[in-house]
N, C-alpha and C positions, 0 to 999 in steps of 0.2 A: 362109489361102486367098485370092486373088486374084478380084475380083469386076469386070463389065462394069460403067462405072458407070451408064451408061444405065438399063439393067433392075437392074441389083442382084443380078444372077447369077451363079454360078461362071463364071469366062473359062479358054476352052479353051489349056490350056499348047501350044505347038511343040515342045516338048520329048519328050511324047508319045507320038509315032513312032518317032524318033530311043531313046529308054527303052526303047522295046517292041522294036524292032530287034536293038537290046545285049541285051536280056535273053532273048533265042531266039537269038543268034549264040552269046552264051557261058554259055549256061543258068546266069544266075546266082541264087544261093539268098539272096541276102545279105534280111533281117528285111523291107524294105523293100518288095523287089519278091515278095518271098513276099504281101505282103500286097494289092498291084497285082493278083497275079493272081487271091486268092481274092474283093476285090472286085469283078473283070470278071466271075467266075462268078455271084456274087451278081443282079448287077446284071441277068447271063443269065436266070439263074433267074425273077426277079424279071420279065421282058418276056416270061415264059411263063403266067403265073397271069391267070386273068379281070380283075381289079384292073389290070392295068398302066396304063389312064388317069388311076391315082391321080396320079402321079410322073413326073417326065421326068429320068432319071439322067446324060443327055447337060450339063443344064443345071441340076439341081439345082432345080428346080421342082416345088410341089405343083400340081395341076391341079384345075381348078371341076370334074370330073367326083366327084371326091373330096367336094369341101365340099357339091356338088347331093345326095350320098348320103347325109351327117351332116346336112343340111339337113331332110330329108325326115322323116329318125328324131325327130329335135329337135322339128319339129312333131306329132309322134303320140305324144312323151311329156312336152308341155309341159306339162299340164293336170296329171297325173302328178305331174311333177315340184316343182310349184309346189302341191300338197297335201305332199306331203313334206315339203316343207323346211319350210313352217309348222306344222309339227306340236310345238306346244310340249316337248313330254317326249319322247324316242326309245323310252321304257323302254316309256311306255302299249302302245304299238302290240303287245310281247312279251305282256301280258295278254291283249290283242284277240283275238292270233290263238291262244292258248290259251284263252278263254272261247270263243271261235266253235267249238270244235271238243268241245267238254265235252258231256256225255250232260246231258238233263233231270234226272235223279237228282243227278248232280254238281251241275248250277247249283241246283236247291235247296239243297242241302247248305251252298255256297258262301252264299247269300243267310243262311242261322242264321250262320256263322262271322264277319259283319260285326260289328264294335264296337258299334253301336247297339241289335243284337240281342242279344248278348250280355249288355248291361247290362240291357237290360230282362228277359233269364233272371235277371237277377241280383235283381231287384223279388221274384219269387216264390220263390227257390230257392237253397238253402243253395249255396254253391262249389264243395263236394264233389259235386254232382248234376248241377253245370254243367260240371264239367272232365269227369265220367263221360261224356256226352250230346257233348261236345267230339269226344273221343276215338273215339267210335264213329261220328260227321259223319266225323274226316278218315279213319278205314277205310275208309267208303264212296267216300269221293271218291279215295283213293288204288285200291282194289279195280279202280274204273271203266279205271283207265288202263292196258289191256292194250295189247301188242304193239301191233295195228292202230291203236286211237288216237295211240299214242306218235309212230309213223313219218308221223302223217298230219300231227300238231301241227309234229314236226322239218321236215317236206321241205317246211310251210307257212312254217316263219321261215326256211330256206332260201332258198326263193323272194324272197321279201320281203328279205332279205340283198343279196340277187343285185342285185336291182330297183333296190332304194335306191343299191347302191353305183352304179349304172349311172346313174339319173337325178340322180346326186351331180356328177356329171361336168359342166363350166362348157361344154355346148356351145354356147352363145351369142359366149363371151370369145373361142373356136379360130373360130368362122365367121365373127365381125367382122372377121380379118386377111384374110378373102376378099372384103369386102364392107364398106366401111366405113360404107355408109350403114344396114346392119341396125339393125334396131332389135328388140328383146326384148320376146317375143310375140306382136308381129306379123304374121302370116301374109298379110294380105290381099293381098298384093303380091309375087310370086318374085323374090328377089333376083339379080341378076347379081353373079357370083362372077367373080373375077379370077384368074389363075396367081400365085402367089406364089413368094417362097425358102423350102424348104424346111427350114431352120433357124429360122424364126418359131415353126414351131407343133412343131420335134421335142420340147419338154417334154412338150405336150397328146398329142403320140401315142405316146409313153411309158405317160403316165397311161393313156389309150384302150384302149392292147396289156394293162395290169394287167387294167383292170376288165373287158374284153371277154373275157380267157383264165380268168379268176377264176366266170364264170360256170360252177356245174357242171351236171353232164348228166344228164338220167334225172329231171328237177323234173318235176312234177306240176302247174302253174303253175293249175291251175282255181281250186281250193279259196283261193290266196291272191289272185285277183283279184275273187273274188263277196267275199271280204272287204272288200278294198278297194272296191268298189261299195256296200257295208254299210256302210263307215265313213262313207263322201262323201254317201251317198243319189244318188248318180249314177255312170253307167258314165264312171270317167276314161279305160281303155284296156280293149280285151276282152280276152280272153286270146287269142284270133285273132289279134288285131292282132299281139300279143307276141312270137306263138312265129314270126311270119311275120319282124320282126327280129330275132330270136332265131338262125332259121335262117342269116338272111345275115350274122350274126356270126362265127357259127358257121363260114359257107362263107369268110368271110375269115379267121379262125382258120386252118384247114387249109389253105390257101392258101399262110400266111405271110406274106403281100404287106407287112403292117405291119412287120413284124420284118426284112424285107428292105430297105424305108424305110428303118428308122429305122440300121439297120447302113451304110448308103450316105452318109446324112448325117453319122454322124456319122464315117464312115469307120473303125468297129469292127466288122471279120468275125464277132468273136466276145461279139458283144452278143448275152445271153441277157434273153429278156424275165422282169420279176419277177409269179411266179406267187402268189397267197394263199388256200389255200383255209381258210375256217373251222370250227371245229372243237366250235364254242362252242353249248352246248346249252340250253334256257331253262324246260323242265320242272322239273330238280331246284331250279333259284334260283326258280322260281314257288311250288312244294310248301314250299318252305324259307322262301320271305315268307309264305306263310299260315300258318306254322306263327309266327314269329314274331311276325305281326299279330292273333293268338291269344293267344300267351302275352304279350302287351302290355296286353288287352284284361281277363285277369284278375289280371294284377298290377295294374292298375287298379281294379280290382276287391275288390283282398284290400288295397290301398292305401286304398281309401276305407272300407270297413270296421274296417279297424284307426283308422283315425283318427275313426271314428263312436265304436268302442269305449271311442277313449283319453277322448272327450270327455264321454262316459257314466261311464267313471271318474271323469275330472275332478270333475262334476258331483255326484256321490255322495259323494266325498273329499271336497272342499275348498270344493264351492258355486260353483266357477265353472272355465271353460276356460283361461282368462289366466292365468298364474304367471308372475312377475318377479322371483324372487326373485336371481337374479344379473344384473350389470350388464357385464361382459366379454366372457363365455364365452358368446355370443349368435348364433344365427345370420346378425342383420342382419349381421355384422361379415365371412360369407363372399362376398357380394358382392364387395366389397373383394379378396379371396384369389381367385373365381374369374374376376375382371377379367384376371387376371396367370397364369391358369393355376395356381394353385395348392394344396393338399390345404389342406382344409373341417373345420370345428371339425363333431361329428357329434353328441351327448350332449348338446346346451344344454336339452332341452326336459327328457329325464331326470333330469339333473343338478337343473334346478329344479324338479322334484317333488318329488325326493328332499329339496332343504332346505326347501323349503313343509312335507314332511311333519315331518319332524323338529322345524320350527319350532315348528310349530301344531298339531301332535297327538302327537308324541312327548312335547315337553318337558311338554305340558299333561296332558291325558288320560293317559295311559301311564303321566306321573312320578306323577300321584295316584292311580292304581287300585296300581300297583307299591307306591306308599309304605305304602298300608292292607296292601295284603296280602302281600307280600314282607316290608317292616321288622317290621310288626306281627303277621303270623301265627305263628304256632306250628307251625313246620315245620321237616326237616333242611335245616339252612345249605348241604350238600352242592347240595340240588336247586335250592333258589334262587338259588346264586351265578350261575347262566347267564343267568338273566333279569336280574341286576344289573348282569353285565359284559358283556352284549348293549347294554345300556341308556348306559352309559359307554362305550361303544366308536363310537354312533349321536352320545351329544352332542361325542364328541370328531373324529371324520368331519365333524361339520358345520360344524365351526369350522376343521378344513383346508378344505373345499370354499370358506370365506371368502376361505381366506387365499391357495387359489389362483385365484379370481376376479379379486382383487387384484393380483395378479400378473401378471396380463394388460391391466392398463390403460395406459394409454399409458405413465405413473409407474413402473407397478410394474418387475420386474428382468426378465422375461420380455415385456412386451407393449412397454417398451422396444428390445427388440434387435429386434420383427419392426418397428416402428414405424421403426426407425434402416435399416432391409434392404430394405423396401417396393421404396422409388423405387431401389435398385442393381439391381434382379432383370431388367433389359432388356438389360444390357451385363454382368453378371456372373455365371454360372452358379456359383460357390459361395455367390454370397446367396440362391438359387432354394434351392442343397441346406438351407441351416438353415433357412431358412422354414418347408419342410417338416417338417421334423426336430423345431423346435418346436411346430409343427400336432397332429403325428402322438405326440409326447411329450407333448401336452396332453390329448390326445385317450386315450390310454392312463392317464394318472392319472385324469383323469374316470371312466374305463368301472372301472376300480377301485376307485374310492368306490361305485360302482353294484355291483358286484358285491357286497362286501364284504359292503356296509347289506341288500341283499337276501336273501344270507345268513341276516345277524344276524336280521331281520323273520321269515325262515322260523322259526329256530331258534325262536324269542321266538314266536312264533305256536301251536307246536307246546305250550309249556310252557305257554300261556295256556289252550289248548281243555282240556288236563287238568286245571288248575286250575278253569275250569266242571266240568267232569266229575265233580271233587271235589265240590266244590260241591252237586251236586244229587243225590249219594247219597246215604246212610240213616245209614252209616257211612263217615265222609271218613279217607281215607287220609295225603294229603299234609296238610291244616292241619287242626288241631283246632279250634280255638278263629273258626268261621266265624260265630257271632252274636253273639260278642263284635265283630268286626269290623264288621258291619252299623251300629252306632253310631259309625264314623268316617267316612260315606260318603253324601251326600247324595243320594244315588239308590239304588235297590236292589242291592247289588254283583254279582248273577247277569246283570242283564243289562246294568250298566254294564261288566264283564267280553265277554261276549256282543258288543255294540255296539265294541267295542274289537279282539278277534277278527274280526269280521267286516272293519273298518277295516284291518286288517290283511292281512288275506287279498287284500282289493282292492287293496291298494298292491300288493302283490306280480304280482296279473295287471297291474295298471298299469303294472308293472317290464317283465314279460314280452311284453306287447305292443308297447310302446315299443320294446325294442332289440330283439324278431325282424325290424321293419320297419327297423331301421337295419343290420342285420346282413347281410339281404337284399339 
């Protein structure tokens, strides 16, 4: 396009006339002047709508009557717009205008469902009485939100959609090309605006024509500006003010004036403006975080409980919380692994119970009350082989678990290949896959020894309490010969038996609490 250089304008072609002439002598259709003429109509159009002092189509000029009117809007949603945009989180504002709109029974309801409450339910009341009492909070709160609520919350983040996206818009950046001396927020002074080229600012009234036609109709706008006065502690805009520019959006919308712009400038008849309406609702994702920020609250909850438990076992078992009985198979060792993204050793703490136990109370305890009364009782060989081959099958588990401890050190044949694969995993996705592979295959022998041994403990458990059982009848079934025994046992064997039982049974909730929280 050919511009006056003086003003910087489109320069009027001679040619013009002489085009228009031809193209009414020999009615021609050719792409070109088809397109001449639906712009002259355009341009018609466009000199019939209240707006026409936006634009001068003769010369390609936006006009100060245009920028005096965005001017005027800009200062009555400066204050607006400048709460907005500092609004650290966009997410907050979707709870705002759904807690603003909740019945008192709901926001109580909401106040027990917080983390802090919860745990302090958790001080007096078993888990089971606090998910029940849970359950029955979010009926109520869900109950509360019938139809009318639902539509009031919607057509409030509606409005607030609307709003944002409109005071989103850089009206400062578009009225600086009318007025270079503007300065942002400013008011104290009416700017004198200049006619410009209308190709400066056809970007911004692109944007303008989205956000302005994006507004929908039928909003409710009360309920989402006492909010926003709630939020500030001051009225930013009334909703008077709003719907009063609202309206003359609106009258420019129906108009078209913009759309006729922006089709002149860019010399596209058939520029459609991009319309967005949203569709996006913020109930169900509200209902769906509380429900999540709930069940977070008591897996925290059954999390610190079980680890109370486990240390309560510990403490009864072994005399202390600390077990170190493996040096590899370690949790400190998953840092390392989750640095790099990668699948976590998970059984370290089980695993070293499991040989603490066998160390220090199977081979001890277990093998001397087994030796009295197993080797030496007088009983069918049939019944006692379980408790002997329970017993050899525990001291023989514990001395794999050695060997694959071992085997995970830097040295061994396995904690070699992840140590040698580490630093390739950046630039190599098949040293990623075995990493895992051996992770996840360690991780599977470990839970195996656990399984196994826990087993064997039940099994062995079971044939232990009959063996007291025996014991303390009239007439013993399984051994005869029980005060001959009494003489090779330095404690009383009913309840060196008994204390052994018991020891037993706890290793086993110590099993079961351990892996339902890693399972979990």
């Amino acid at each position: 396009m050919d511009y006056n250089k003086k003003d910087n304008v489109p320069a009027k072609k001679n040619s013009g006339f002489f085009q228009n002439l031809l193209d009414t002598l020999f009615n021609s259709h050719s792409p070109e002047a088809e397109k001449r003429r639906r712009l002259k109509g355009i341009a018609k159009d466009f000199s019939k709508t209240k707006y026409h002092g936006f634009y001068k189509a003769q010369t390609g000029e936006m006009l100060p009557q245009f920028a005096k009117l965005f001017y005027d809007i800009y200062k009555l949603v400066f204050s607006a717009q400048n709460f907005l945009r500092g609004m650290p989180n966009k997410n907050a504002i979707k709870a705002k205008i759904i807690n603003y709109s909740l019945s008192e029974r709901q926001l109580a309801v909401l106040d027990h469902l917080t983390e802090p409450k919860i745990l302090e339910m958790a001080q007096k009341l078993p888990v089971s009485s606090i998910k029940t009492q849970i359950e029955s909070d979010l009926d109520i709160l869900g109950a509360d939100f019938d139809s009318e609520r639902v539509t009031k919350i919607e057509n409030c983040y509606k409005a607030y959609k609307a709003f944002n996206d409109f005071c989103s818009f850089d009206f400062y950046f578009m009225l600086r090309k009318f007025s270079s001396g503007l300065q942002e927020g400013n008011f104290s002074n009416i700017p004198n605006f200049d006619k410009i080229n209308a190709e400066y600012i056809v970007e911004e009234l692109q944007d303008l024509i989205t956000i302005i036609y994006s507004i929908p109709d039928g909003i409710a706008w009360d309920t989402f500006f006492e909010l926003l006065k709630d939020m500030k502690g001051t009225e930013l805009i009334s909703s008077g003010t709003w719907r009063k520019i609202n309206q003359r959006l609106k009258s420019i919308q129906s108009s078209h004036a913009l759309e006729y712009i922006v089709r002149l400038i860019l010399q596209k008849p058939d520029y459609i403006p991009t319309v967005s309406h949203s569709n996006e609702t913020i109930l169900d994702v509200y209902i769906d975080k509380v429900h999540e920020e709930v069940d977070k609250a008591i897996a925290k909850i059954e999390t610190e409980q079980k680890a109370s438990k486990t240390n309560d076992f510990c403490m009864k078992i072994f005399g202390k919380t600390q077990i170190d009985q493996l040096s590899n198979y370690v949790y400190s060792f998953n840092s390392i692994l989750e640095k790099k993204e990668l699948n976590t050793y998970l059984y370290c703490d089980a695993l070293n119970y499991l040989k603490e136990f066998i160390v220090n109370f199977i081979k001890t305890d277990v093998r001397e009350y087994t030796d009295i009364v197993v080797i030496r009782g007088q009983w069918d060989a049939t019944l006692s082989a379980p408790i002997s081959n329970g017993y050899q099958e525990l001291i023989s588990i514990c001395d794999e678990i050695t060997a694959f401890d071992l085997s995970l050190a830097e040295e061994g044949a396995v904690g070699m290949k992840i140590k040698t694969l580490l630093p390739k995993i950046a630039h190599d996705p098949g040293a990623e896959n075995i990493v895992n592979r051996l992770i996840n295959d360690s991780n599977e022998q470990a839970k195996g020894y656990l399984v196994t041994c826990t087993q064997d403990l039940i099994s062995m458990g079971k044939l232990f309490k009959q063996i007291i059982e025996d014991e303390q009848k009239q007439k013993h079934l399984l051994i005869q010969n029980w005060k001959e025994l009494e003489h090779y046992s330095e404690k009383p064997l009913l309840k060196f038996g008994v204390d052994i039982y018991k020891k037993l049974y706890m290793f086993v909730q110590l099993m079961q609490n351990t892996l339902s929280t890693i399972n979990k």
